[in-house]
DOZA-731295 format. One record per residue (C-alpha): residue in one letter; y, x, z. Coordinates in pm, whole numbers, plus 50000, padded with zeros to 5 digits. Layout:
<rs>
AYXZ/...
</rs>
This chain:
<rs>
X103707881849613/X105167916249513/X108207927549683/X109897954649703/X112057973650055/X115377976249948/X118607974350103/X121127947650046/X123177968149826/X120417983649650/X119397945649569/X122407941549467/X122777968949233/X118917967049071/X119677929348983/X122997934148804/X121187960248627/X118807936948538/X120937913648338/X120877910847995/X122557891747715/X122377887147357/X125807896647134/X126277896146743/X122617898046763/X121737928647018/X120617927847342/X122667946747542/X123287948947957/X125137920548091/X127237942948329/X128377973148149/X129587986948438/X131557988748760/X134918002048832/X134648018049154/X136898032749438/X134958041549746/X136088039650106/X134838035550425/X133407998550350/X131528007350084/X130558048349940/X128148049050219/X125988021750082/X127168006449808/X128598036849631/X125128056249703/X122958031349528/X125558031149181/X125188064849217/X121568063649205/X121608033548885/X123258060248702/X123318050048338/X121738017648397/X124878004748543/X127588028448528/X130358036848760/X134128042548632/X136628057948850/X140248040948859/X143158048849003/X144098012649205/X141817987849264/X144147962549114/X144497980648764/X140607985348762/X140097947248803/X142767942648538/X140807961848328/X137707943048370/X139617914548286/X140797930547965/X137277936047908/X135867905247958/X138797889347752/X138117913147420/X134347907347474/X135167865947426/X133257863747784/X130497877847646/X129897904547918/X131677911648213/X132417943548485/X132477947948819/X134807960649053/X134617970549417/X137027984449672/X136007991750028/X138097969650308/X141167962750438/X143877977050116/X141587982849886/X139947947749909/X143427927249898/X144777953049606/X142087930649395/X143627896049516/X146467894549209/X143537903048989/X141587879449075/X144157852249013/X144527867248667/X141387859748641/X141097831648748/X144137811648582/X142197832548262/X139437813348298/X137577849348291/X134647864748435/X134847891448689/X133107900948954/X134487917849284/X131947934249550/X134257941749828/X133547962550180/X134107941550482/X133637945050894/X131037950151080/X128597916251073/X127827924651402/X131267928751543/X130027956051822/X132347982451672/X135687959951631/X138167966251570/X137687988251267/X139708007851066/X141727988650835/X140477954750992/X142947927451075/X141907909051395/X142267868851433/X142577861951781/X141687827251724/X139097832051450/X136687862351465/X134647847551146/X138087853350953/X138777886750772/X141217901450509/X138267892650229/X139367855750283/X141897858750102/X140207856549772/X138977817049857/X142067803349658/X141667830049337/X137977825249220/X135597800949156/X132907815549357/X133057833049689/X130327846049950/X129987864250262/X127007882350277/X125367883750663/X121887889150590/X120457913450297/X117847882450190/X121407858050085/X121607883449788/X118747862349612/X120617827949668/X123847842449579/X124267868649301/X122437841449052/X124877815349193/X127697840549118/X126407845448774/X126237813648683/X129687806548791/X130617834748541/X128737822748277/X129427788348268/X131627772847954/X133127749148204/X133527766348518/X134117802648450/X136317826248617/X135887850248911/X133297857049152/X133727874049492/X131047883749741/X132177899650077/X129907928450183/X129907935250561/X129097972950640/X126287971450813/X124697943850642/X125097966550300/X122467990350534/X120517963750645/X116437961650429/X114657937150300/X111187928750105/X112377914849829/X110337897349564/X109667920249284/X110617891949009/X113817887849148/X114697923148938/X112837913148648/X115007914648319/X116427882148183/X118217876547889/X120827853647949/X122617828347667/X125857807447727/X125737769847722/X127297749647492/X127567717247582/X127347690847276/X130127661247312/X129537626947510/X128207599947192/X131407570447360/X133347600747387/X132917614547038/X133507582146887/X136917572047058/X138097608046975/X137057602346621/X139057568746607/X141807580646751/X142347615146509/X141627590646216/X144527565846231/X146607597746254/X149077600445966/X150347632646119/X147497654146328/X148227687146466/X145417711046624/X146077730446949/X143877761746926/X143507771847254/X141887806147396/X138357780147375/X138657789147033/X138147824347125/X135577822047457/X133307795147197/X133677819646887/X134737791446681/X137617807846481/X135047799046148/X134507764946287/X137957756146346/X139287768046012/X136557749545827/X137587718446030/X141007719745957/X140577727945567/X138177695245570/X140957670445742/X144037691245610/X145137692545977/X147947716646087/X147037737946338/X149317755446594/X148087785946863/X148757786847246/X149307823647371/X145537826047450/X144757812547098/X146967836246888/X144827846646592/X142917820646595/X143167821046229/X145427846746012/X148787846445974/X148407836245582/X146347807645631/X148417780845473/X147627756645774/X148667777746067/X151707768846155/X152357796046435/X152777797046845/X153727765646993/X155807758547264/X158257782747507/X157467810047391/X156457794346989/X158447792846671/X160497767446512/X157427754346280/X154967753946546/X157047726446749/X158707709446495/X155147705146376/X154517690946743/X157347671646799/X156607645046487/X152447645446568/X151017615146634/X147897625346742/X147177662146901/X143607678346910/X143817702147199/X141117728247150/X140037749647448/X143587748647642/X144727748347985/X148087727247822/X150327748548018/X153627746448084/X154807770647821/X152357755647550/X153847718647630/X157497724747679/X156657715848044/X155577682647857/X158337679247596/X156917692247289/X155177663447182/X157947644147063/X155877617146981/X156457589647302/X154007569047368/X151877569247092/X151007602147057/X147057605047153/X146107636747297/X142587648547235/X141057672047470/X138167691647325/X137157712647627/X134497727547818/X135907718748109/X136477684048201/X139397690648419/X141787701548136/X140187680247913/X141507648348070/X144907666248166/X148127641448121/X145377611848069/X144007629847730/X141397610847576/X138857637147671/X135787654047438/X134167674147719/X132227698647470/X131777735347351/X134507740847127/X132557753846834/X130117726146875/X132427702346922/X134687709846610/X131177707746444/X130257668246551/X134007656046552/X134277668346190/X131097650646095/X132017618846293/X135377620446057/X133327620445749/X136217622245461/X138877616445641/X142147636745541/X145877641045685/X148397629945438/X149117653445145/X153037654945266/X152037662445604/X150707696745516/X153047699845215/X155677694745522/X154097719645779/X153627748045499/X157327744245462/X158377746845793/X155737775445819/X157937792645577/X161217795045721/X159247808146030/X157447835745833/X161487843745680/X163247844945985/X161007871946124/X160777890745869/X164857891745928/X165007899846260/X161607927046275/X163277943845974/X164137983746010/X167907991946129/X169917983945831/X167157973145589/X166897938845478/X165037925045157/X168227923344961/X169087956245091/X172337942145390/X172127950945737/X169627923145866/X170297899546112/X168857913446484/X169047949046348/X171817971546533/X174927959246407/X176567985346562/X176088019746542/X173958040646812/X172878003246919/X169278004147034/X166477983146850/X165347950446939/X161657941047118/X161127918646739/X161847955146573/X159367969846751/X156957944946721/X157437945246317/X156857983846311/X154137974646468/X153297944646251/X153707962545961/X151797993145998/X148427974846165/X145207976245997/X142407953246044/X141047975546314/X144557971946486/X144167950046884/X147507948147037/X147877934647423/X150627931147599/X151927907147968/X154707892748076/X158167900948076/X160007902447744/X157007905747527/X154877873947552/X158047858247332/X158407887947078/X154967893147040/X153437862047006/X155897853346725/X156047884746590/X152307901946537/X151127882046190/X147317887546243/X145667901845964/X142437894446106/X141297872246382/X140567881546761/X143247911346722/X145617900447050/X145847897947378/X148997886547564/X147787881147925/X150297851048028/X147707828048203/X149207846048528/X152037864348348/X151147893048571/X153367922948495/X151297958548572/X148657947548381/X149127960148005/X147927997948067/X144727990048254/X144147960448035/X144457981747764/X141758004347968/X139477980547992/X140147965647630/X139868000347451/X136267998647677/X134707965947464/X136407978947200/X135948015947107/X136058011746706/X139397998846740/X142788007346774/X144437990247077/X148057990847080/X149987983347434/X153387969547407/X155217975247827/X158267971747899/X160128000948144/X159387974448435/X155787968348409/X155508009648320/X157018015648656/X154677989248850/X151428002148726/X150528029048537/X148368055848668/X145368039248416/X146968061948156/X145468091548355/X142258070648354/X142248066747983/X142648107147960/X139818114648199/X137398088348025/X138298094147658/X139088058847600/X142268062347369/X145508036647388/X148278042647188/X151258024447460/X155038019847354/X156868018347609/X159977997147573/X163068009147801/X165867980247825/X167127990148170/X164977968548416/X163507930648420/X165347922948133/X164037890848001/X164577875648406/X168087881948334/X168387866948026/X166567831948234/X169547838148509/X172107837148293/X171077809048051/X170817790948374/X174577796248482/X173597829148721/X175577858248690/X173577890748585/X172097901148962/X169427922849081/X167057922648771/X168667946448528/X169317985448704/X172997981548603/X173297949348815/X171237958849154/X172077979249467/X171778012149350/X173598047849438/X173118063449123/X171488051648797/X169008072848695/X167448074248370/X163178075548336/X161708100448090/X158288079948039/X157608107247802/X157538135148031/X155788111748323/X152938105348078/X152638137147911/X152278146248294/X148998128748334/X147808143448039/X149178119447712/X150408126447387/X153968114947411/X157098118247270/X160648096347219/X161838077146914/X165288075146941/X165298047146564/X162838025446415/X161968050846147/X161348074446429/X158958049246605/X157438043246288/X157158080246246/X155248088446558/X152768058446510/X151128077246259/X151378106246520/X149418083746740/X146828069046526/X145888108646474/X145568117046780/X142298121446976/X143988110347348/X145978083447469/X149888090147318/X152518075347452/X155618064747264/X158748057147462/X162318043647350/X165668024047379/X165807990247353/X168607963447346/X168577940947637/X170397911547558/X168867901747186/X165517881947126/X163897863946928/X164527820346910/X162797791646817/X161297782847115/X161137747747366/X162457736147666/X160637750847978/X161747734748357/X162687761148577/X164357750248949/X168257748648883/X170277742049232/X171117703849261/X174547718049473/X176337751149360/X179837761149402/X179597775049022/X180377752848760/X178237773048555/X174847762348773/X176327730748771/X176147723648383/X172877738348336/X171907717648603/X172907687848426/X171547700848102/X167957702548270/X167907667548433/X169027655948087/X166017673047884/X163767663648157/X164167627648025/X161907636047732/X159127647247934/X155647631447949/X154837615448222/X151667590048311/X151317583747961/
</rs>
């Protein structure tokens, strides 16, 4: 057998750089790369052998080790899974910086893979630098953390494991069913340590992504159910995406004349214009989307988790007891979520069978005369409250625009300037806070795949090194990053990496005076405005942020709009320039855009305030139409 001396990390390194997979018909590296900051755990060793890979698996520099896993994330999310980075941190800080990442992953369902440094196998030098001790558990380190936030995790302790467990990783990654993280824990000295390892272990291999055809019992009690349906809606989950079966579920849906509504990871599933999507669904949806879902007797759930903020936290589906949900998933656990009559299959592939298994069967004509309707007063109502300051179609101040004057604009005008100006080229992302709401009901795709609204973990920090790592799988295209002032000021030193590596954002930042939209829960709950917005918390002196200035600092374009005409103004600005530019203004903190469902949030069962006390009694009242063991 031919083998070749390497150490562990060099093994490491040669076989991700090994890895290949085909995509829209190229073959093209697996692993385009690793996001690296080097420490004492792992420049020595790990960080010399990327440096000797070169271009064969190159190394990015970040700035945190959080944002650069974010931005792998971003990147395997634009790539629809297709191909994946790596990100490694030596131990102690830089290790656990990665744990929030991972979970982002992880409640993703993306892959990412996370080498991190680690103490000494041999434990003669304890205690380390950086190393927290267990008195009661040497075996334990810092790197354990990551056991609940991936679906994979490995301590190395001998250089040969790195044949068992890289493929084993890999797999994890690549699997329909199973993806999401990977972690593998990479002791110092065992990162020196040598081997002979067999040369075919580093041979190339082109890798392809299962897809799993449906169960025959299961295929036929799915078809049954969806064809007594007299009113079928489709849930396009972010399956849709990960399968690349936006042309497969449109063709399916134009066959059966079936509704369909998006979850947050399914947005753009199909374009806004297509007469059968009926919009977002659920907390964060529009009025069409779940009045679609609350008369459905029969619910296809395509490639989703059924989260709380798609279901209502299990109210949308207005439909009792006998609405059947169908879950068409890769992975059997969310396929049989809330007792769904599960379709454990590819998405694309599933669509495919199920549609054939349907033969001719077709919702009722006033079932989709009824959802384009709806659909309708959706599209109108937008287009009210995304209008410019005092521009309407009939030419009246428009409802949501400042009705006042030297009012600031609201997140839905921002998002329409947006809207309005995109291109097919145009990718917006955005997380958390305000904008999952405003921009999931707001951005009318022109063309599908053009969002990304990371709300699996609603994890604030990460729209600028998303947009990193998005811009990365994406360089054609413009990507647009809509942060608020409170995910700005919690990460976003990637801006500085997008001006060192030349990978161009254009970011609006949105400035409504702290954690605005966590105010707006408090009070709708019966709080009193506290600690979330600047004005309301424990502070000397308010002090205004010039995000212009801050990222013209680390080398942006930037500039304030003070209107939406100005915004509008400097978006062309943007789109011209050659670096990141950086677009900062007002915006109201109190108005946003309605139309979505009930979501359960913990309301004290005891409270002095008669405010708490009523919305207390308002939840335990709308709880009663939850679903429950059905």
């Amino acid at each position: 057998m031919d083998t070749i001396r390497l150490t562990a990390s060099g093994a490491a390194v040669r076989y991700l750089a090994a890895q290949r997979i085909e995509v829209e018909g190229r073959v093209v590296p697996l692993f385009a790369g690793v996001f690296a900051i080097f420490g004492h755990g792992n420049v020595t060793c790990l960080g010399h052998e990327l440096e000797q890979a070169g271009e064969a698996l190159p190394t990015w520099r970040g700035q945190n080790e959080q944002g650069m896993a974010l931005a792998a994330v971003a990147f395997a999310k634009a790539n629809r899974r297709r191909r994946i980075m790596a990100a490694t941190s030596s131990i102690g800080p830089g290790a656990t910086n990665m744990v929030t990442a991972a979970a982002v992953a992880m409640a993703n369902r993306m892959p990412l893979l996370l080498l991190a440094g680690d103490t000494f196998n041999s434990r003669i030098p304890d205690p380390v630098l950086q190393q927290v001790e267990h008195f009661g558990n040497p075996t334990l380190t810092v790197n354990d953390a990551f056991r609940p936030v991936v679906r994979y995790w490995d301590r190395i302790t001998a250089p040969e494991q790195v044949v068992h467990s890289l493929p084993h990783a890999l797999a994890t990654m690549l699997d329909p069913g199973d993806c999401g993280p990977a972690f593998i824990s990479l002791p110092q000295d065992v990162q020196a340590d040598a081997f002979d390892f067999p040369s075919r272990f580093f041979e190339e291999t082109i890798h392809e992504i299962r897809r799993p055809r449906p169960d025959a019992g299961e295929l036929r009690r799915a078809a049954a159910a969806l064809a007594a349906a007299k009113r079928p809606v489709i849930v396009a989950g972010g399956g849709v995406h990960w399968s690349l079966a936006e042309d497969q579920l449109r063709a399916f849906a134009e066959a059966h004349a079936i509704p369909v509504v998006e979850t947050v990871a399914g947005r753009t599933s199909l374009t806004a214009d297509h007469p059968l999507n009926c919009g977002p669904i659920g907390v964060t949806g529009c009025t069409s989307a779940n009045a679609m879902a609350a008369e459905a007797d029969a619910v296809l759930a395509v490639g989703t988790r059924l989260g709380d903020f798609v279901t209502g936290s299990w109210t949308v589906f207005g439909g009792g007891e006998g609405v059947r949900i169908i879950g068409l998933n890769a992975a059997r656990f969310d396929a049989s979520k809330h007792r769904s009559l599960p379709l454990v299959a590819d998405a694309r592939e599933g669509l495919a069978e199920l549609g054939a298994a349907l033969g001719g069967y077709r919702a009722p004509e006033e079932w989709s005369d009824r959802a384009a309707s709806e659909t309708s007063q959706y599209h109108a109502y937008i287009d009210k409250i995304a209008a410019p300051e005092a521009v309407a179609a009939a030419g009246q101040p428009s409802e949501g625009a400042a009705d006042q004057q030297g009012e600031p604009p609201s997140y839905a005008q921002v998002v329409g300037a947006v809207d309005r100006l995109a291109d097919e080229s145009t990718y917006v992302l955005a997380a958390a806070g305000g904008f999952p709401g405003e921009l999931v009901n707001g951005w009318r795709a022109k063309t599908v795949h053009s969002f990304d609204c990371e709300y699996g973990y609603s994890c604030m920090g990460y729209e600028i090194s998303g947009g990193w790592g998005a811009k990365m799988a994406l360089p054609d295209r413009e990507v647009v990053v809509l942060v608020g002032d409170g995910s700005y000021l919690m990460m976003n030193s990637d801006l500085y990496s997008t001006v060192l590596t030349g990978h161009k954002l254009i970011v609006i930042v949105c400035d409504n005076g702290g954690y605005a939209v966590i105010n707006r829960l408090q009070t709708a709950q019966g709080g009193v405005p506290f600690n979330n917005l600047i004005a309301d918390s424990r502070v000397q002196q308010a002090t205004a942020v010039d995000f212009a200035a801050h990222a013209a600092s680390m080398g942006c374009g930037a500039e304030t709009a003070a209107s939406i005409a100005e915004l509008e103004a400097a978006l062309g600005r943007a789109r011209a320039s050659a670096r990141t530019y950086v677009i900062a203004l007002n915006t109201h903190a109190h108005r946003w855009t309605e139309g979505g469902s009930f979501w359960e949030v913990g309301v004290p069962e005891v409270s002095a305030s008669p405010e708490v006390r009523a919305a207390r009694a308002a939840m335990e009242s709308a709880k009663g139409a939850q679903r429950v063991g059905w």
